[in-house]
N, C-alpha and C positions, 0 to 999 in steps of 0.2 A: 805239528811238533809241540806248538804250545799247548796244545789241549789233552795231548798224549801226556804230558809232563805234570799237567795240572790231576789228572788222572792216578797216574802214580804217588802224587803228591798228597790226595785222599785217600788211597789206599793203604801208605803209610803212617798217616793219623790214625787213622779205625786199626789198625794193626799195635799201633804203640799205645790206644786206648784199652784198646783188649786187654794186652798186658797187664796195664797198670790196674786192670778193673775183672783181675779174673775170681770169680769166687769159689771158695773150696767150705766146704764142713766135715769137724774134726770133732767126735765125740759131742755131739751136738749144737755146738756155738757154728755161726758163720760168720767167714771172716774177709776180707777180701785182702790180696796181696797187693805191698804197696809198688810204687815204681822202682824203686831200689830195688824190686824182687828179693829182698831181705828180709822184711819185716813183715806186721799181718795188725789191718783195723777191725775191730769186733765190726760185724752189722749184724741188721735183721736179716738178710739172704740167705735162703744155701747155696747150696753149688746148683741148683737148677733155679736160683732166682725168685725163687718161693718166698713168702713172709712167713720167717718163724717168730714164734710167740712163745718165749721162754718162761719158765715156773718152775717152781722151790727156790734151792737155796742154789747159786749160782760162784761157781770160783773158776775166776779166769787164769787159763796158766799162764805161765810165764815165756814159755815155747810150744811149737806145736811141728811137728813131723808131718810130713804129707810129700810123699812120693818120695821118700827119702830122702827128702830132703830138710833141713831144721831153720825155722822162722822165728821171730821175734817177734811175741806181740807187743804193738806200743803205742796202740789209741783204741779208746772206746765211741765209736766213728757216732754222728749225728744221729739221734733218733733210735739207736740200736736195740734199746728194751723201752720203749715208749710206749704208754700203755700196758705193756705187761702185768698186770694186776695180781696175779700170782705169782710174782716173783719177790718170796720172804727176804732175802738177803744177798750181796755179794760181797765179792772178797778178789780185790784186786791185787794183780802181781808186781813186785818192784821193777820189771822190765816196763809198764805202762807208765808216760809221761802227759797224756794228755785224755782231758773225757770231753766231746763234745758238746757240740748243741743239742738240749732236752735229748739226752741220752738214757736220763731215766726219767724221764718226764711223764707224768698218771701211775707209775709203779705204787698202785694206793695200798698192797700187800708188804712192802717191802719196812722193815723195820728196822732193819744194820745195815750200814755201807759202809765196808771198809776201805777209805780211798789210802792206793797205794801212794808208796815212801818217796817215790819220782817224781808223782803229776807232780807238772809245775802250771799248768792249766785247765780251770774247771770255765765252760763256756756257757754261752747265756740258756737258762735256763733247762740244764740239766739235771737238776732234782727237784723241779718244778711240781707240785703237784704231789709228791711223797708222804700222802698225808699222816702215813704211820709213821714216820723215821723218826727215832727218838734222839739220837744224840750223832753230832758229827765234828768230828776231828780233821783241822787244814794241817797238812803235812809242812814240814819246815821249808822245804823247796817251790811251794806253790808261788806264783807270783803276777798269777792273771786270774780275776772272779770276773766273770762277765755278770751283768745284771740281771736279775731272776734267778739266779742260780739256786738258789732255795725258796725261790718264791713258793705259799700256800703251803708250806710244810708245817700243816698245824699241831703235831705232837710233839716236835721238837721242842725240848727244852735243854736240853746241853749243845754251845756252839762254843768251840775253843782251836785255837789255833798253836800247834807247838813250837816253842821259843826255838830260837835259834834263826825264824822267820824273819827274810829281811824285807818284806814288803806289807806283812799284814802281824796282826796283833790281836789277844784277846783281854785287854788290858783290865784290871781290876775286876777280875772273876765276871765279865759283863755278859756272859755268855751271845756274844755278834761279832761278828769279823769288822774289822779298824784297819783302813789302811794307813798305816805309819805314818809315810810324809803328808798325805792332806787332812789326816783327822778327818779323814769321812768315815763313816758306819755305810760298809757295804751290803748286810746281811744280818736279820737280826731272826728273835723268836720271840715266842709267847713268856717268854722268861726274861727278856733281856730288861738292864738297869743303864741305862743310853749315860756313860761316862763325862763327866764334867770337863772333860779333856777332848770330848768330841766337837769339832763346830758345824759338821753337815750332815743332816742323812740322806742316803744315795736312792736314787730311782729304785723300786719294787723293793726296800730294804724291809718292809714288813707287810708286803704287796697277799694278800689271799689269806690273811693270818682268821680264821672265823672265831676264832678264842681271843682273841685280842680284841677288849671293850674297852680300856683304859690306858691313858699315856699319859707319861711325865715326859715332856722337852726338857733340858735344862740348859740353865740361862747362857752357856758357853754355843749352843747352835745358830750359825749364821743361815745357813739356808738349808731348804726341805725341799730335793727334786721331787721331779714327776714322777707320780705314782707311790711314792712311799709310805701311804698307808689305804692305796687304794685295794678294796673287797675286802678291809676288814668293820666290822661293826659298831665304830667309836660310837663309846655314849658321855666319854669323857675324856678331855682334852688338858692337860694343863701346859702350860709353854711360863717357864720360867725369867724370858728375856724380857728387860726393860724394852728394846729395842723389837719391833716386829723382825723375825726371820726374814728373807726375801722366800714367799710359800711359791710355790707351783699352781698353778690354777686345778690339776689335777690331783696333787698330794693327797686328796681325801674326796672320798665320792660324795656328791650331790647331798645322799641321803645323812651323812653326817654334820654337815654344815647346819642341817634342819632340826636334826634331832639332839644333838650331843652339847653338851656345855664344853665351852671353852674357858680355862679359869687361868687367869694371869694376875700379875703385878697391880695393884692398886693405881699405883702412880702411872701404867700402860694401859689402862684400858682405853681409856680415848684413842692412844695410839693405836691398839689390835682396831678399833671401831673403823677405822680410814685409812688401814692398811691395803694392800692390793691382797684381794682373796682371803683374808683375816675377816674381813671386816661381813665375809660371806656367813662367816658365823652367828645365828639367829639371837645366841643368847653368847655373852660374852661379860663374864663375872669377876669379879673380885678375888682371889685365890685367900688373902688374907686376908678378908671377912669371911670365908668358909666357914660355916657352922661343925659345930663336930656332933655326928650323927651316934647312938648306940649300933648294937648290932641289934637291932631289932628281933632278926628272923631267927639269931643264935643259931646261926651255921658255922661260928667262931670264927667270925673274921666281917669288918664295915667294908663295905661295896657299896656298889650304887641299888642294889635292891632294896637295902636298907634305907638308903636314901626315899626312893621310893615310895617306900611303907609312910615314911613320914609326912612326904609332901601332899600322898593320899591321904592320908591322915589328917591333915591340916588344911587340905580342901573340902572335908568332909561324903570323902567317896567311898570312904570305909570303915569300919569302925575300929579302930585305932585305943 
């Protein structure tokens, strides 16, 4: 009897699994039906379980009919355009509240995302990897970024979040997500100006950036988690705080500690020197003896190439 029962009792699982996990496709997206049998998550599947692999321009509706029946769609499920590389754009519906895990994660074709007016949750690293996407707007009701979430999106130069948001901010035109109550910088870009009102940056907040050669910290940052500016190319560092930050052993790869200047406070250098992982930094300078360089190369604008020029120049490697 017990066995018979245990029996039935697996048959009924795999039965209420089925359900909940039946997939259909509806003018080309697949979606799968949730357990409320109401609603519908974007995936990769179709209805035969296939991997499809979407390109162009892609707008999720807002409902979708299947068997006569009318569904809600209202999650863009884990992984669902991951890799897709040819998919230029989406355009999300206001019935959508949530985009999962690297949902558009490697979409290195995509250039617009228009995340709808609902999500109130974008999860870890879901625009991962997007290397084209230029500009991205957090809707007013979002009120969970998981970390990565924008990791490696190196085109990105507009990051704003619209007022009315009670959990994040995009304070002082800084173009990077701010979470309100802990003054952390969750998500940053190639553009961002790290607000004096920030005191942390958040794990992967400028994690894959390859246009990112130079930072300003300012002196208002207490700590720098893990990963926050690992895979990008510092060749310049500057950290504003008398006080070392508490750094992450991770915040910055190997090869930046070796190669990039760190420039601080006069009166902190000793301190970055015998800090924990500050002190990993090979050269660690003076910020207020910084020499002030021309622009040498007259690309209209002093960088560190300029820099460069000079110090080649002044070791006699070039003629200068």
């Amino acid at each position: 009897m017990k066995k018979l029962l245990a029996i039935v009792v697996l048959a009924l699982t795999a039965f209420v699994s089925a359900k909940a996990y039946e997939y259909i496709t509806v003018d080309g997206i697949g979606y799968y039906i949730n357990s409320d049998e109401k609603t519908l998550t974007v995936t990769y599947l179709n209805a035969q379980q296939e991997h499809i692999y979407y390109s162009g321009k892609i707008t999720i509706p807002a409902t979708v009919v299947y068997n006569g029946k009318e569904y809600k769609v209202v999650t863009i499920g884990n992984s669902a355009f991951k890799d897709c590389e040819n998919v230029t754009s989406v355009s999300m519906p206001l019935t959508l509240t949530k985009i999962g895990d690297s949902a558009f994660k490697g979409c290195t074709g995509m250039y617009t995302a228009t995340i709808g007016n609902m999500v109130t949750s974008i999860e870890a690293g879901a625009f991962a990897g997007c290397s084209k996407l230029m500009g991205v707007t957090i809707p007013s009701k979002v009120t969970k970024i998981s970390s990565g979430a924008f990791k490696g999106c190196n085109n990105l130069t507009v990051m704003r979040v619209e007022d009315g948001n009670t959990m994040f901010d995009s304070r002082d035109q800084c173009n990077a997500i701010i979470n309100k109550s802990s003054n952390k910088l969750v998500a940053g870009c190639k553009t961002t100006v790290i607000p004096a009102s920030v005191t942390s940056i958040g794990e992967y907040a400028f994690a894959d950036i390859s246009e990112l050669t130079e930072v300003s910290i300012p002196a208002s940052i207490r700590s720098i988690e893990r990963q926050a500016y690992s895979g990008c190319p510092l060749t310049s560092v500057t950290s504003l705080a008398t006080t070392p930050p508490s750094l992450s052993a991770d915040a910055f790869d190997d090869a930046v500690y070796d190669a990039a200047a760190l420039n601080v406070p006069g009166a902190a250098v000793a301190s970055y020197k015998s800090a924990d992982n500050w002190k990993n930094f090979k050269r660690i300078l003076n910020v207020d003896a910084a020499p002030v360089y021309p622009d040498v190369n007259r690309d209209g604008k002093v960088d560190v190439l300029d820099i460069n020029i000079v110090i080649n120049a002044v070791l006699g490697q070039i003629d200068y």
